[in-house]
N, C-alpha and C positions, 0 to 999 in steps of 0.2 A: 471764526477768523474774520475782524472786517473787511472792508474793500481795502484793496491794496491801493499805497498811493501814486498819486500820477501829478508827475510837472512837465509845466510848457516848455520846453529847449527850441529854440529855434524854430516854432509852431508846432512842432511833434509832443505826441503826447505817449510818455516813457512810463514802463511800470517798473517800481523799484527791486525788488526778489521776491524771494519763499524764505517763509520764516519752521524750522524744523518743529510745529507743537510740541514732541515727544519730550522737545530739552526743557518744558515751560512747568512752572509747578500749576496745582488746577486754585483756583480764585484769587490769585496775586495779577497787581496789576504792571502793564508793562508800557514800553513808551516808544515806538519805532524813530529812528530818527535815519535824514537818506542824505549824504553828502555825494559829491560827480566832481571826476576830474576832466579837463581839455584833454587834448591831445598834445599838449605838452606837458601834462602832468601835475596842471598847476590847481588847485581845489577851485571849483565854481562858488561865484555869492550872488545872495538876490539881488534883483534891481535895488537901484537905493530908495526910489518911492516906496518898497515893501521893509524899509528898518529906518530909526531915528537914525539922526546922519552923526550925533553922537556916538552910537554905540561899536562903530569901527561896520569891520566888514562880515557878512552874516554868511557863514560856508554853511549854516544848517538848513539846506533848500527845503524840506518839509518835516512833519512829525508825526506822529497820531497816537496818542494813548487808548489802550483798551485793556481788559480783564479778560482774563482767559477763566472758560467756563465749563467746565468738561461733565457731563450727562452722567448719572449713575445709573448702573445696570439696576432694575430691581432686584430687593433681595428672595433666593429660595425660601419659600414656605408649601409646609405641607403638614398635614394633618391624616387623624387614621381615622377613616369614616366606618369602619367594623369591621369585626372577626371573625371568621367560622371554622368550625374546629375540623379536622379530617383526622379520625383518631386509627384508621386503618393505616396511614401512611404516618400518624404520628409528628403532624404538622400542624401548624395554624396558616390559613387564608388570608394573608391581610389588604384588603383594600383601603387604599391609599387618595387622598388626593394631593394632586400636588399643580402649584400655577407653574411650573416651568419643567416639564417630567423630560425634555428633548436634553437638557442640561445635567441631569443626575447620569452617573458614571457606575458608583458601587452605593451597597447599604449594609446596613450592620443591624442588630437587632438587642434588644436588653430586654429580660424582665424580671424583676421582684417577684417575690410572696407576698404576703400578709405583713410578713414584721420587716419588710425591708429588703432582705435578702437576696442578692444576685442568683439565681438557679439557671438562663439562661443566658450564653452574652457569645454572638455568633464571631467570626470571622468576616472582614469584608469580601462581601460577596458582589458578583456583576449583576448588575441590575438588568430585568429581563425584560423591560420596557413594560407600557400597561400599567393599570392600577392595581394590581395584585401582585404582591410576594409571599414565598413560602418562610416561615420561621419554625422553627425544632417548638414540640410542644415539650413544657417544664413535666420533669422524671416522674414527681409528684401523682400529677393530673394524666400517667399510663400506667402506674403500680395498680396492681386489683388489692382491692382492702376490704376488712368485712362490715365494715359500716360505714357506706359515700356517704359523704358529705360535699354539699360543694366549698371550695378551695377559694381566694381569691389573689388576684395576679395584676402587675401592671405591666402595660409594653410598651415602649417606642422605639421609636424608630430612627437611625440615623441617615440621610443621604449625605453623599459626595460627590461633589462637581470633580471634572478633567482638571480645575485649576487646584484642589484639593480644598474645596470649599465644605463647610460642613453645615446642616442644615437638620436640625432634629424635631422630633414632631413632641408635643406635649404628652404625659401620659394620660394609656387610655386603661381603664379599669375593666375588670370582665371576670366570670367565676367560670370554674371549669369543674365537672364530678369524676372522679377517678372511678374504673368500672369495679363493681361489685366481684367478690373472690368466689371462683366455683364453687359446688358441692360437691362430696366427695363421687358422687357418679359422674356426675359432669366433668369432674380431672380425667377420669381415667375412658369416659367415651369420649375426650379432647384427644388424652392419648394415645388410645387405639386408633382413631380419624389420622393421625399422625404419622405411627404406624401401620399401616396394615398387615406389613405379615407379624408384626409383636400380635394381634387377633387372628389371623392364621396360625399362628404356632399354637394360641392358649385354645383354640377350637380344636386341634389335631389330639392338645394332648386329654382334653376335656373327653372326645370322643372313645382316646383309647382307654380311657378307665371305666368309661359306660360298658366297652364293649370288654373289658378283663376282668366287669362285677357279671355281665351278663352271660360270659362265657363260663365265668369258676377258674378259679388257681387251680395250676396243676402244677405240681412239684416239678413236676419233669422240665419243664418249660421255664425259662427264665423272662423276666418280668419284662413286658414293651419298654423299648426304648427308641428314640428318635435315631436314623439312620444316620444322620452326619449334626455335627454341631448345628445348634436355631441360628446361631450367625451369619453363616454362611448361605441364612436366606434373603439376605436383606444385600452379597453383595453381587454388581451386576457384573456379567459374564462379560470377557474380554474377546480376545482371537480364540476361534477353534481351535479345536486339538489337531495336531501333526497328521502325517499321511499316515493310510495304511494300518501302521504297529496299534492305534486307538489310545494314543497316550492320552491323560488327566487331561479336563482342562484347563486353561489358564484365568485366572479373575484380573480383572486390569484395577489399577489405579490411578488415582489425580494425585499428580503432585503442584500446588499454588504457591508458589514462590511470590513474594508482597517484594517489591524491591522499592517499591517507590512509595511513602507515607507523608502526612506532614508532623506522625507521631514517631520518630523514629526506635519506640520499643515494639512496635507492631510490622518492623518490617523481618517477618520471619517465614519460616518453610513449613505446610502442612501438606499432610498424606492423607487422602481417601482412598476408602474399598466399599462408603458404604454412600445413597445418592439418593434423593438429592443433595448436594452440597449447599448451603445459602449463606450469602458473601453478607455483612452490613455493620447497624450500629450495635442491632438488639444485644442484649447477653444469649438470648436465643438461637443467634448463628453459627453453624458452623466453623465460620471464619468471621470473627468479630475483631471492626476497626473501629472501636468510639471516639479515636483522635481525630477523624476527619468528619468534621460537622455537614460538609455541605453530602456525605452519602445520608442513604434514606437507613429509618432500619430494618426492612429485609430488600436489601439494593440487587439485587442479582443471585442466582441460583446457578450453580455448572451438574450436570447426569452425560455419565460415560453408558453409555447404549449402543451395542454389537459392536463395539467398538468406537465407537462415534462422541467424538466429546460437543456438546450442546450447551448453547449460552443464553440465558434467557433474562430481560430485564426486567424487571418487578416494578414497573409502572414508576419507577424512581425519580425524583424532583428533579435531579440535574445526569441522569442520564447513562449508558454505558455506549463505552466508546471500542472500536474495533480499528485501526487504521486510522484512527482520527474522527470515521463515520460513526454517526449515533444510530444503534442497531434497534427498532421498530419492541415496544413495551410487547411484553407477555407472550413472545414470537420464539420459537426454538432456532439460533441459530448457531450453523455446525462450525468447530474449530479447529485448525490443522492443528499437530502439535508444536509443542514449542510456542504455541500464539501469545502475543502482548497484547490484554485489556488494558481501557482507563475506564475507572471508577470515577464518577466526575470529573472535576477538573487537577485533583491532587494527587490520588494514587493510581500506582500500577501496577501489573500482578502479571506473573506468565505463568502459563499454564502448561505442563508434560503429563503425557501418558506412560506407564512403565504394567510388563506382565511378570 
């Protein structure tokens, strides 16, 4: 804005207003012009020494032309300075830079194959400040196959200003090897690791045939058999049995009620008896939610123990929430019944006990 201007009245020196910038377009020029009335209302003119005495009487006591000039923000730029893979969490690391990181709001993420092809392409997410975001690694590059090869992928990255500015990074190329497919021992000591009493039961029954060649068939005697169904070893014991009389006892279950999705065919009721239970993206879960990008894929785990229902987070990107409070990775902790988790920031799941 220039200097505002000022005329002599009566040896006072008078400033003329405020001019509102906001109404003014930016590099158009403009022209201030200031006229004053007496106190009778009648419009002041210069002396006549300051006009030709032709041109009548001059009411325009001052002027000033200027250009209004208005500063541009710089524009958001950012770039991806590298990637590194986290394939236990089934994520990629992206370090970022960026000249103005106080300004970005949310980000989004995209990446190709080889021939072009969209395989990942995220939801806007909040940006967790810092140089690093997490991005979902492509399906591709975590399927086991029997001959890796490595893969190749592009990514960028989109940020967003508060004013809904959009700011994308160039792409950046990167190969990824998908892991190699077990052998057939290796599936099945994955399995048993998985199970352990599926290797308690095949050791019980391995031993009883050791011991029905070593003893000799006897007619009389009917063939070993396991006392109660292998099922009912894998599920965990509820409340005690009743007083006194020594009634059965009771097995408990989870009932996980999803009421809250951003898939809404995934908001449905499942029943456990058998534990752990594991909440996430995988096909592997449990309770599998692929509709919501920003869970991990194995995001949470629930085990019903004497009772006791236990909530444990799996070191998850964006977190499990109890009350709102993010509840402490890999930590067992207890839930009354009835309790309402969040799964990040989109779903949410209650949790009942029933014998």
């Amino acid at each position: 804005m220039p200097e505002p201007i000022r005329i002599k009245l009566d040896g006072r020196a008078t400033l003329a207003f405020d001019v509102d910038m906001a109404r003014l377009k930016a590099d158009e020029e403009y022209i201030v012009q200031v006229m004053a009335e007496d106190a009778n209302g009648e419009l002041l003119t210069k002396p006549p020494q300051e006009f030709r005495i032709n041109d009548g009487p001059q009411v325009i006591l001052g002027e000033l032309k200027f250009k209004h000039i208005v500063e541009q923000a710089p524009p958001l730029l950012a770039a991806i300075r590298s990637i590194r893979p986290d394939s236990e969490r089934g994520v990629l690391l992206v370090e970022l830079d960026i000249n103005q990181s106080d300004q970005v709001d949310d980000y989004q993420a995209f990446i190709n194959d080889e021939a072009g092809q969209k395989v990942v392409d995220t939801n806007m997410q909040v940006y967790p400040g810092g140089a690093e975001v997490a991005v979902p690694m492509p399906p591709a590059a975590l399927q086991p196959v029997d001959n890796p090869q490595p893969l190749d992928f592009s990514l960028f990255i989109r940020l967003r200003t508060p004013q809904n500015i959009d700011a994308d990074t160039q792409p950046f190329g990167f190969k990824l090897t998908p892991p190699a497919k077990p052998g057939f021992f290796a599936t099945i000591w994955a399995g048993l690791e998985q199970n352990p009493l599926l290797a308690i039961a095949i050791v019980v029954v391995l031993s009883s045939v050791a011991l029905w060649f070593t003893v000799g068939r006897k007619p009389a005697r009917p063939a070993y058999s396991l006392a109660r169904p292998a099922e009912e070893y894998t599920v965990v014991a509820g409340a005690g049995a009743g007083g006194g009389g020594g009634g059965g006892k009771k097995h408990g279950k989870l009932l996980v009620d999803v009421f809250e999705s951003p898939s809404p065919g995934e908001r449905t009721k499942h029943t456990f008896n058998r534990f752990p239970c594991v909440i996430g993206r995988s096909s592997q879960c449990d309770v599998r939610l692929a509709g919501d990008s920003q869970l991990s894929r194995r995001h949470a785990q629930l085990v019903l123990e004497n009772g006791r229902i236990l909530l444990t987070d799996l070191a998850s990107n964006n977190g499990t929430f109890i009350d709102d409070q993010r509840i402490d990775a890999n930590t067992a902790t207890p839930l009354s019944d009835g309790q309402v988790i969040r799964l990040g920031r989109q779903t949410k799941i209650r949790i009942n006990v029933s014998y």
